[in-house]
C-alpha positions as CSV (number, residue, x, y, z in Angstrom):
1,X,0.0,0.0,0.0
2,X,1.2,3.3,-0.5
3,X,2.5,5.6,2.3
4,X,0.0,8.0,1.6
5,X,-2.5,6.3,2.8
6,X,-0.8,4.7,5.5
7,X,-0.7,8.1,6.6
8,X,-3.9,8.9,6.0
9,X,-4.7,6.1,8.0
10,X,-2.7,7.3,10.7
11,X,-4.1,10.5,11.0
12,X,-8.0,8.9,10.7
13,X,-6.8,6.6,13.8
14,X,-6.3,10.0,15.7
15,X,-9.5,11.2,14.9
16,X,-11.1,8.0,15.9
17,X,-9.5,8.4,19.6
18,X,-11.0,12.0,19.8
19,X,-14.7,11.1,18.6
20,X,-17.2,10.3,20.8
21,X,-17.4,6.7,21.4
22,X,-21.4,6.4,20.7
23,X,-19.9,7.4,16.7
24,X,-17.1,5.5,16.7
25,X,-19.2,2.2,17.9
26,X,-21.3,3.4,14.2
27,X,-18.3,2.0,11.9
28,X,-17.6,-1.4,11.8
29,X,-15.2,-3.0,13.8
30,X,-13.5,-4.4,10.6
31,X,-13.2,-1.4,9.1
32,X,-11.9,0.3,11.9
33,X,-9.0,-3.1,12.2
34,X,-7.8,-2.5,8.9
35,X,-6.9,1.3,9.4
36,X,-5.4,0.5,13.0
37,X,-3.6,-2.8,11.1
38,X,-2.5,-0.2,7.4
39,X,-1.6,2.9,9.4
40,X,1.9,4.3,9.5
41,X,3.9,3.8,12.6
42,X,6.3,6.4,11.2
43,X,4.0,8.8,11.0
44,X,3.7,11.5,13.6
45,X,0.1,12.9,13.4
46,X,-0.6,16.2,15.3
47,X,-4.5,16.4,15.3
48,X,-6.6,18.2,17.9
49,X,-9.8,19.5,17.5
50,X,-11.8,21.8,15.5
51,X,-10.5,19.6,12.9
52,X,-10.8,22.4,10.4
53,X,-7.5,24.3,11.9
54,X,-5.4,21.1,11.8
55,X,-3.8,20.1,8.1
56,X,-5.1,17.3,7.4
57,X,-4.2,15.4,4.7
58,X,-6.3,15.3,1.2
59,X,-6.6,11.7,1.7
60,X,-7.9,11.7,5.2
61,X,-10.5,14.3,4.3
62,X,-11.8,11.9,1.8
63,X,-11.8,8.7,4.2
64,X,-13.4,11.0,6.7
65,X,-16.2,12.3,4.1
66,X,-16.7,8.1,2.7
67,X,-16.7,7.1,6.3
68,X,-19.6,10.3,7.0
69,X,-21.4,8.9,4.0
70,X,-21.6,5.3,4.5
71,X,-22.1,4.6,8.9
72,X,-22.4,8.2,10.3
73,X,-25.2,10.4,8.5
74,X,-29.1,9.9,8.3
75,X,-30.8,7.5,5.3
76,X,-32.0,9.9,3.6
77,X,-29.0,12.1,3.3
78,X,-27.0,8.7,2.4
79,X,-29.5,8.4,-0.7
80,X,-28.7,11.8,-1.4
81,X,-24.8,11.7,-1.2
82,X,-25.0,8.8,-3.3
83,X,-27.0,9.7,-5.8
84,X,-24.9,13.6,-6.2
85,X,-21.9,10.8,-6.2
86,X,-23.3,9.2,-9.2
87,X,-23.7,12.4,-11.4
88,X,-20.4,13.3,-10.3
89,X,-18.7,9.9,-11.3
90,X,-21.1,9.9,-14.4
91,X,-20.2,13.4,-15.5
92,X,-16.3,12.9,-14.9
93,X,-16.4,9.9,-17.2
94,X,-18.6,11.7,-20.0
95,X,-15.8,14.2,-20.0
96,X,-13.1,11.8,-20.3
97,X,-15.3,9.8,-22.8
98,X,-15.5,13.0,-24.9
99,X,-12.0,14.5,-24.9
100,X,-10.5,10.8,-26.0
101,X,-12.9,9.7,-28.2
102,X,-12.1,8.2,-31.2
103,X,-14.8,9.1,-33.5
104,X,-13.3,12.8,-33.3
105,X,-10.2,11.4,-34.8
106,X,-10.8,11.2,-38.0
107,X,-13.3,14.2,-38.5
108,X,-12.4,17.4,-39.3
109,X,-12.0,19.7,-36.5
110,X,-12.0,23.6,-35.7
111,X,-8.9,24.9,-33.6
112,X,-9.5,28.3,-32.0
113,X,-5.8,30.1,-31.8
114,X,-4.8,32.6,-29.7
115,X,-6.8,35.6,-31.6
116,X,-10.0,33.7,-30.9
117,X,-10.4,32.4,-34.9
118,X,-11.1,29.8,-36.0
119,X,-9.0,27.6,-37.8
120,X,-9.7,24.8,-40.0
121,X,-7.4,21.6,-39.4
122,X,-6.4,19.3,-41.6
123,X,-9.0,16.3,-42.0
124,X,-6.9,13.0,-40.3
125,X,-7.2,9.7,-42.1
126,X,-5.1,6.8,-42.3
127,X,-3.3,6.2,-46.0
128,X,-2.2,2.6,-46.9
129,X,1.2,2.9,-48.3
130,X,2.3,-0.1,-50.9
131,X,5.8,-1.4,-50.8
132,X,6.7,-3.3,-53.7
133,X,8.3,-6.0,-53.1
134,X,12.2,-7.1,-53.4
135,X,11.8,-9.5,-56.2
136,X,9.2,-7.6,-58.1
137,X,11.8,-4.8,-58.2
138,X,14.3,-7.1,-59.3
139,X,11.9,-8.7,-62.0
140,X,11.1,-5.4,-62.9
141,X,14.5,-4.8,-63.3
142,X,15.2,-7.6,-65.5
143,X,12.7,-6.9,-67.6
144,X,13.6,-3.4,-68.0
145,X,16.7,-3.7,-69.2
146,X,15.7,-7.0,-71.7
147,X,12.8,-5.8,-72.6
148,X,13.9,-2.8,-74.3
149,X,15.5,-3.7,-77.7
């Protein structure tokens, strides 16, 4: 696993010891063994609470909000965060499907350059190039030069 999260795992063990235990007793004992099992013992964590003041790290906010999400908040708010999860996910991967997709590579597109015009590219397609091969050329050869008389 990588250190990062180790870290992050260190630092969500911390803020496990300063919750109230009535939360704490929310998450499942599993989940809680395998952040006290993958944390750091290298790491020196210096939380104290309001969390917001301390620097946490970008992963630990993001175990903190997944562990919010799926034991801590209400039903109905789950529903919610999952389903605003979904558009996100769903959105991010229309925007990835549309900047790499390939039926834009062989279309002709329209550039924008620096003075805001638009410039035509080039329309992309791929050209089949025959070789001839060696003996051909050879044959052809041949029969150049005895075929001329």
């Amino acid at each position: 696993m990588e250190e990062k999260y180790k870290e992050a795992f260190a630092e969500m063990s911390e803020i496990f010891k300063l919750m109230p235990q009535s939360m704490v007793n929310k998450i499942p004992k599993g989940f809680r063994d395998i952040i006290e099992k993958e944390k750091s013992t290298t790491f020196e964590t210096n939380i104290k609470e309001p969390f917001e003041k301390c620097k946490l790290k970008e992963e630990t906010v993001i175990l903190m909000a997944l562990i919010y999400r799926d034991f801590l908040c209400p039903e109905e708010e789950r529903k919610e965060l999952q389903k605003r999860d979904a558009e996100e996910l769903k959105k991010a991967e229309e925007e990835l499907r549309e900047k790499y997709s390939t039926d834009k590579l062989f279309k002709r597109n329209n550039e924008v350059n620096a003075s805001n015009k638009i410039v035509e590219t080039q329309e992309k397609a791929l050209v089949e190039v025959k070789e001839e091969k060696w003996y051909h050329k050879i044959f052809n050869l041949i029969k150049g030069i005895f075929g001329k008389k």
